[in-house]
RORO-411758 format. One record per residue: x, y, z of N, C-alpha, C in turn. Coordinates in steps of 0.2 Angstrom, whole numbers, padded with zeros to 4 digits, always signed. Layout:
N
XYZXYZXYZ...
# end
This chain:
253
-0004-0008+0077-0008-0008+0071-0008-0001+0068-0008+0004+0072-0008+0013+0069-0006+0014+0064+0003+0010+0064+0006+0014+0059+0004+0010+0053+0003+0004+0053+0002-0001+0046-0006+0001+0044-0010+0001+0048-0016+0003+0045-0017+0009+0041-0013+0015+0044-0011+0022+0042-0007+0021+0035-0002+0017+0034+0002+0015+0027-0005+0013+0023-0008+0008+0024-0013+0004+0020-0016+0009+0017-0021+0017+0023-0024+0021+0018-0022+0024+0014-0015+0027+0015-0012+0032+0012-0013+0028+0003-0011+0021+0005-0011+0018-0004-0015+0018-0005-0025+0019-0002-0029+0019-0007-0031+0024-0010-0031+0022-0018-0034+0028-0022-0039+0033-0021-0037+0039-0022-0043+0043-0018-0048+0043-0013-0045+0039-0007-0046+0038-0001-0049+0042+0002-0049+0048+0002-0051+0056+0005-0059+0055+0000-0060+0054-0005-0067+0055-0009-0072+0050-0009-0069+0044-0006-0075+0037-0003-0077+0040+0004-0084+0039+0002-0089+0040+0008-0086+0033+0015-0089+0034+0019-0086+0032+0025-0088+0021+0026-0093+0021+0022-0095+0015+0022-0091+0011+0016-0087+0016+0012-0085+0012+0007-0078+0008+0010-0075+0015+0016-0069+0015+0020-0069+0006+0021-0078+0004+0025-0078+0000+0029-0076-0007+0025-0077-0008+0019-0076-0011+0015-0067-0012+0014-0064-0007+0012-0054-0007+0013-0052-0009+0019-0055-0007+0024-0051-0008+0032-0054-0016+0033-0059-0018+0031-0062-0026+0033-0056-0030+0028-0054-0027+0021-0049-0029+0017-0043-0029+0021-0042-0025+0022-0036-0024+0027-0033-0027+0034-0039-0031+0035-0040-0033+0043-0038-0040+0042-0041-0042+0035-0041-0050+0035-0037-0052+0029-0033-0046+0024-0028-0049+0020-0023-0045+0020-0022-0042+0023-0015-0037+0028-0013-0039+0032-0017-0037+0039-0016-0039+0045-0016-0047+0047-0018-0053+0042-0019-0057+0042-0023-0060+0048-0030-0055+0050-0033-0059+0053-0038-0063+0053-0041-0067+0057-0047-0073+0054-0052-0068+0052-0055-0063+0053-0061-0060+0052-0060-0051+0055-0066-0049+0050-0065-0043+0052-0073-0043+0056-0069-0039+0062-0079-0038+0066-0079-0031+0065-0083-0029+0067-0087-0022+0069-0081-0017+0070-0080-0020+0080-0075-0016+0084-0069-0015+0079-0067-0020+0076-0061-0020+0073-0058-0014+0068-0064-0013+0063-0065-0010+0057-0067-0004+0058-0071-0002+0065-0071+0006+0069-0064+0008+0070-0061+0003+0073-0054+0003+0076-0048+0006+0073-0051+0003+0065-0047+0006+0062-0046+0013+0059-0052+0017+0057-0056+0021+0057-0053+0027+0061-0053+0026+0067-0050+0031+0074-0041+0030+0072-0039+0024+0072-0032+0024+0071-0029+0029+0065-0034+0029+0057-0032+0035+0053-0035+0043+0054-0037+0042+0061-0039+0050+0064-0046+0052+0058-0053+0046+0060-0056+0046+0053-0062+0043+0060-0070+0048+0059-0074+0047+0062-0078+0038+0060-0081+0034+0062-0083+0028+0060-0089+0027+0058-0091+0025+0052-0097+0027+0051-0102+0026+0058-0110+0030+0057-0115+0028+0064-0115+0021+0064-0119+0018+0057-0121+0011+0053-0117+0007+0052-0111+0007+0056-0106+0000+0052-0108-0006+0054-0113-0006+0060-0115-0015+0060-0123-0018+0053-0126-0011+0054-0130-0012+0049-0130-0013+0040-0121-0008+0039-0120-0009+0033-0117-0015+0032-0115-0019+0036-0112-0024+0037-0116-0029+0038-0123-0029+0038-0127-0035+0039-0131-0033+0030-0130-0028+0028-0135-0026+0023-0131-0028+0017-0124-0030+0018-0119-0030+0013-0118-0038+0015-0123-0042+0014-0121-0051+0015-0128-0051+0010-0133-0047+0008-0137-0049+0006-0137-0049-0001-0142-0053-0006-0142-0053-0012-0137-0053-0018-0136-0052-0025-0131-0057-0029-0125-0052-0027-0126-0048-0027-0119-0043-0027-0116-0044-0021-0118-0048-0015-0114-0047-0010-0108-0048-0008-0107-0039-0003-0100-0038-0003-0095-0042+0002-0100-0045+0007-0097-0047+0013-0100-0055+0015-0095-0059+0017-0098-0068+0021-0099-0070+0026-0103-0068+0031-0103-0070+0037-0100-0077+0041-0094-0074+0048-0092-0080+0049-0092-0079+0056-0092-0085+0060-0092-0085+0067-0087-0079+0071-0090-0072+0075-0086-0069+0077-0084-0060+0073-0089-0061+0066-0088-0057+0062-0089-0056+0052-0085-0055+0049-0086-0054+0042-0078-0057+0038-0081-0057+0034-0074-0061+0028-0077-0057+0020-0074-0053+0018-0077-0050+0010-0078-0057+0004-0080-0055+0004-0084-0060-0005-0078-0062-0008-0077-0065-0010-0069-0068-0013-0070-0064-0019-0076-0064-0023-0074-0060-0031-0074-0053-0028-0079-0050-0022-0076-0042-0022-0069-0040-0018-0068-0046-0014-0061-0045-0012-0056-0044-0016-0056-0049-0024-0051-0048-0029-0052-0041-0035-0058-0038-0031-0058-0032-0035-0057-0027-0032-0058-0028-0025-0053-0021-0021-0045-0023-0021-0043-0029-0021-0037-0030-0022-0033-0026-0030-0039-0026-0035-0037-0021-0040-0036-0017-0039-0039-0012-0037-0040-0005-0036-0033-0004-0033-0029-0009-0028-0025-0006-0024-0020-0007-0028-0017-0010-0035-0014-0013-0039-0006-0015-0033+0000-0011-0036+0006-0011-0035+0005-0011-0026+0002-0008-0026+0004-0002-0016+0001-0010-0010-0003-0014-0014-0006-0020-0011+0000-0024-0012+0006-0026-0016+0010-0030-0014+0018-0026-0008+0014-0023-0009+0021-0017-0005+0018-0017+0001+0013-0016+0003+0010-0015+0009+0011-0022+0013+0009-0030+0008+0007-0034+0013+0015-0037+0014+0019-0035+0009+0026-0039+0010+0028-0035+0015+0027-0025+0017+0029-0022+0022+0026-0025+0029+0020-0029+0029+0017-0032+0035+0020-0038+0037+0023-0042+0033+0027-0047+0032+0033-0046+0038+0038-0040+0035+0041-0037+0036+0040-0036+0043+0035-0029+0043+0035-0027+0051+0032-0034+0055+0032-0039+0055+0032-0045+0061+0037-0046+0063+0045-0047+0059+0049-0047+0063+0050-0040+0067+0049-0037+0066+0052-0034+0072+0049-0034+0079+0041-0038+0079+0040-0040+0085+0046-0046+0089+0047-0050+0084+0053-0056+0086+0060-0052+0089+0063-0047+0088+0066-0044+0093+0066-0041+0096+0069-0039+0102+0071-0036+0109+0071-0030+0109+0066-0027+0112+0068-0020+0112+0075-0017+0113+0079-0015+0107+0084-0010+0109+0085-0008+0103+0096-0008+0101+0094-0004+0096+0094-0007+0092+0094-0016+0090+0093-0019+0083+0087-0018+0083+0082-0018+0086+0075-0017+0082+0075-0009+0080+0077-0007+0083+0074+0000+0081+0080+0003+0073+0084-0002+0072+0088-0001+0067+0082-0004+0060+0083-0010+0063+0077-0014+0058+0070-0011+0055+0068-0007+0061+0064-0004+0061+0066+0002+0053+0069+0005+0055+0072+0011+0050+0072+0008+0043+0076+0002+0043+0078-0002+0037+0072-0003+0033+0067-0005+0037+0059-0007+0033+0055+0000+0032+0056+0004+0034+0056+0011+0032+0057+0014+0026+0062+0014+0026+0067+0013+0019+0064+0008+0013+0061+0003+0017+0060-0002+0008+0053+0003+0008+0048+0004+0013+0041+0005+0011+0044+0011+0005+0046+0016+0006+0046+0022+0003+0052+0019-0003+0053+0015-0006+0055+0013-0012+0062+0013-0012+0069+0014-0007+0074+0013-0006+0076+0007-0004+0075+0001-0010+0077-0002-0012+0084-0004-0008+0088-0002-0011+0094-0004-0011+0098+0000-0004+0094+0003+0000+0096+0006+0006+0095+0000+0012+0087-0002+0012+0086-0006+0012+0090-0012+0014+0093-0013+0005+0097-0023+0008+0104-0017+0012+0108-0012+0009+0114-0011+0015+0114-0010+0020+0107-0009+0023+0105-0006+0030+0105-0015+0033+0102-0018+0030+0101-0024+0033+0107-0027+0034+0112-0028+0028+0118-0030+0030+0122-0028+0034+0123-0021+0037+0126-0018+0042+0127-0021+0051+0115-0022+0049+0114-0023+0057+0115-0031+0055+0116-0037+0052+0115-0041+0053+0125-0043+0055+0129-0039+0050+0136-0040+0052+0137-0039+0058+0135-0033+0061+0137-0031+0068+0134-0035+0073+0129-0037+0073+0125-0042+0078+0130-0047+0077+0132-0051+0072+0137-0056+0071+0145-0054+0075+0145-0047+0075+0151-0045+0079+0151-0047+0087+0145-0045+0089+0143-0044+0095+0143-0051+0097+0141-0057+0093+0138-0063+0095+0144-0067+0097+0151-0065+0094+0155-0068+0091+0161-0067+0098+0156-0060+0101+0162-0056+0107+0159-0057+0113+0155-0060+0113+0151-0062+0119+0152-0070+0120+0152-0074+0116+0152-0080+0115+0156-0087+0113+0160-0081+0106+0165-0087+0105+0172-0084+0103+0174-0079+0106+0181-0076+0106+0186-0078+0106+0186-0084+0108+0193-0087+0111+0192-0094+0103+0187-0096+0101+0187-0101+0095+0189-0097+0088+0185-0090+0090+0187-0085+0083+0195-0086+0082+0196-0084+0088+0204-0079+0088+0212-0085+0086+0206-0091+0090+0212-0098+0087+0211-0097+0079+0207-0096+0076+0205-0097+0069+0209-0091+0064+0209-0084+0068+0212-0079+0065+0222-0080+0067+0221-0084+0069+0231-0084+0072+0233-0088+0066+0228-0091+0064+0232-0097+0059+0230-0094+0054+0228-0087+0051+0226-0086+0044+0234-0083+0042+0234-0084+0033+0240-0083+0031+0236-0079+0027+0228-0076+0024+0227-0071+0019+0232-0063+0021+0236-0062+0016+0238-0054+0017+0233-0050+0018+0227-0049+0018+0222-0043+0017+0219-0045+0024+0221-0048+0027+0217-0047+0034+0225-0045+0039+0223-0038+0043+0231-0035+0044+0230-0036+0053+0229-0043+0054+0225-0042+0063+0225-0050+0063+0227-0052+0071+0229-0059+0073+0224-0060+0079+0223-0056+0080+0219-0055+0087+0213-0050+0088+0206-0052+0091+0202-0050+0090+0202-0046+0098+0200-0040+0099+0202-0037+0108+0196-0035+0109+0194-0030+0101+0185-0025+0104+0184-0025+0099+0175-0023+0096+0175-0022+0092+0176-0020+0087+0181-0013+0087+0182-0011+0082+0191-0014+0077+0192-0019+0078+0196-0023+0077+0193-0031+0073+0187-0027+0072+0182-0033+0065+0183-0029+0059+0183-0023+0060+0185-0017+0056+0192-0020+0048+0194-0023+0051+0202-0025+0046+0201-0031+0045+0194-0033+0045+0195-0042+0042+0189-0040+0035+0189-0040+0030+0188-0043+0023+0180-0044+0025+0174-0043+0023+0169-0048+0025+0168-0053+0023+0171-0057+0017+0170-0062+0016+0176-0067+0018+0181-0064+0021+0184-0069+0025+0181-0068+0032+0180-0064+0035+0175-0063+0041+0170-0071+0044+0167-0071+0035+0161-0078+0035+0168-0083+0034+0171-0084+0029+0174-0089+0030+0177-0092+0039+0178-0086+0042+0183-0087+0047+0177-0089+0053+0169-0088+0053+0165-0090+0056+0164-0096+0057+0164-0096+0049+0163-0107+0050+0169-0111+0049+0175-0108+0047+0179-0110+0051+0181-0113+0059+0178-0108+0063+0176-0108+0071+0175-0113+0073+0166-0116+0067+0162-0118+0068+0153-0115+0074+0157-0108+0072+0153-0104+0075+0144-0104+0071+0146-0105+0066+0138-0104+0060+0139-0112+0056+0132-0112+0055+0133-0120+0051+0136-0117+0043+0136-0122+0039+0139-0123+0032+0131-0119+0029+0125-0120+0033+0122-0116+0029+0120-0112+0030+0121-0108+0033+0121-0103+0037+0127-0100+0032+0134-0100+0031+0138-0099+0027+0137-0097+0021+0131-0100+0020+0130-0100+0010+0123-0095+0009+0120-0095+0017+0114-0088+0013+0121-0080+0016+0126-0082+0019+0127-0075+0021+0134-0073+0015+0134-0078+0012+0139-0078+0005+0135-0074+0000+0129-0078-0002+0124-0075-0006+0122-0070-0002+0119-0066+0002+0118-0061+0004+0124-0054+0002+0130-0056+0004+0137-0052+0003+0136-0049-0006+0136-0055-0008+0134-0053-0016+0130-0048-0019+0122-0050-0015+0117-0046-0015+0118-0038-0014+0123-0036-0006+0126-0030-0004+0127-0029-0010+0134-0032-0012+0140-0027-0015+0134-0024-0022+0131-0026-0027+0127-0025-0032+0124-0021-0027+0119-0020-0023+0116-0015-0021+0120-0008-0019+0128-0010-0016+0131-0003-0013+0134+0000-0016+0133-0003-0023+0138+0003-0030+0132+0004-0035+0133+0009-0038+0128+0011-0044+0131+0006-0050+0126+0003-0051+0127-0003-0058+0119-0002-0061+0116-0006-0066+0113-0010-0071+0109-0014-0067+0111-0016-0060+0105-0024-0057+0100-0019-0056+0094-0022-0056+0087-0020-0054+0087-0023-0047+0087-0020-0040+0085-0024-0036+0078-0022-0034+0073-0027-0035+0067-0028-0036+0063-0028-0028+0058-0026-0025+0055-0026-0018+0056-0033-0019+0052-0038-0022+0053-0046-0020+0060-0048-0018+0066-0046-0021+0073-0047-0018+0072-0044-0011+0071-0037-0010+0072-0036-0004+0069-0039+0001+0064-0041+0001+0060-0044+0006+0062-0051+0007+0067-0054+0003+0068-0062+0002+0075-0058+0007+0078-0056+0008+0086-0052+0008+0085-0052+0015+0080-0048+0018+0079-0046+0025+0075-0052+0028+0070-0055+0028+0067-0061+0029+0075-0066+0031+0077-0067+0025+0084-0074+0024+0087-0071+0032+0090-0067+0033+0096-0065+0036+0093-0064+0045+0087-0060+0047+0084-0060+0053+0082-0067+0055+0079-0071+0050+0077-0075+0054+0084-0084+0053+0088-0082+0049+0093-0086+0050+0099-0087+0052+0098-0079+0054+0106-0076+0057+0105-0072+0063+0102-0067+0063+0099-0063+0069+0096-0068+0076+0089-0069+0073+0087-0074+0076+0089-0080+0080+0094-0083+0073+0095-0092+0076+0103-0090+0081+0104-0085+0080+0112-0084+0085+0110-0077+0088+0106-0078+0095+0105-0073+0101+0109-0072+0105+0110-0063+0103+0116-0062+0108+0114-0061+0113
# end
């Protein structure tokens, strides 16, 4: 939680000039519409506090019972902890404007990468979503494309080498200059969209599995040349989301 709670402060505005009780107010936002947890308690909201190298306030259980009272109340007591006021939650949601939809689509985000294995594709992944927080867009979708073709390489050479290779013997495209697949680096001369054709040809990936990695190919090629498209954080986040968990995911190498 270090690094995402630490991203969350850095976007609140003037975070260094709020008093420590105000903190406690963002970090309880934080805990239950970031982090996606059912409640923020006490321990939690301290916890966060220490993770931004930030002293906790003395009174946070006191501010925290004193902030349920009367019309202005900041906070709603629930079994286990606290939940913010729904109208003051939609107003610390302002304050946060733009960095609030980037933060929670980066929490989004950083969950897949619990779903992988420690090695280098998570810590590739890892990088990639790096790259979107800090507004690298389009580095972002070609990084993803990279790690998801090469995972496909690897899947393809552990598993179905011998369905591939029936499939590459019978092609007649001239742009594909290789009959036989031996090692890695011999994925290197196939085309990537004959690559996907030649998968589901195999019967290696379904038909729709084919059709998000077609549409994703598209998505690359606009992002890995200087053009006019806008690639929007919502694209990237649909781009990376589609591909980990339909393609990485569903075919463990």
């Amino acid at each position: 939680m270090s690094a995402t709670v630490n991203r969350f402060y850095n976007a609140i505005k003037d975070a260094k000039s709020l008093k420590p009780t105000e903190l406690v107010d963002y970090f309880a936002y934080f805990l239950t519409m970031e982090n996606d947890e059912a409640i923020a308690s006490t321990a939690a909201i301290e916890d966060c506090f220490r993770a931004c190298d930030l002293v906790p306030p003395k009174n946070t259980s006191a501010y925290l019972s004193n902030a349920l009272k009367g019309e202005n109340a900041k906070f709603v007591k629930v079994a286990g902890g606290y939940r913010l006021q729904r109208t003051y939650r939609d107003a610390l949601t302002t304050t946060l404007g733009i960095s609030a939809s980037i933060i929670q689509t980066s929490a989004e985000l950083r969950k897949l990468e619990s779903k992988l294995p420690t090695g280098a594709e998570k810590g590739f992944l890892k990088e990639l979503i790096d790259c979107f927080e800090i507004g690298a867009n389009r580095a972002a979708v070609v990084m993803c494309w990279i790690l998801v073709l090469d995972h496909l390489y690897e899947y393809v050479l552990k598993h179905h080498l011998g369905d591939f290779n029936v499939v590459l013997a019978k092609n007649t495209d001239k742009r594909v200059r290789i009959t036989q697949i031996q090692s890695r680096d011999d994925f290197g001369d196939i085309p990537e969209g004959k690559y996907i054709e030649f998968l589901r040809s195999a019967g290696i990936i379904s038909a729709d599995v084919r059709k998000i990695l077609d549409e994703k190919l598209g998505i690359r090629n606009s992002s890995a040349h200087p053009s006019a498209v806008s690639i929007k954080p919502s694209k990237v986040v649909e781009f990376i989301d589609d591909l980990i968990e339909n393609v990485v995911l569903k075919y463990p190498v």
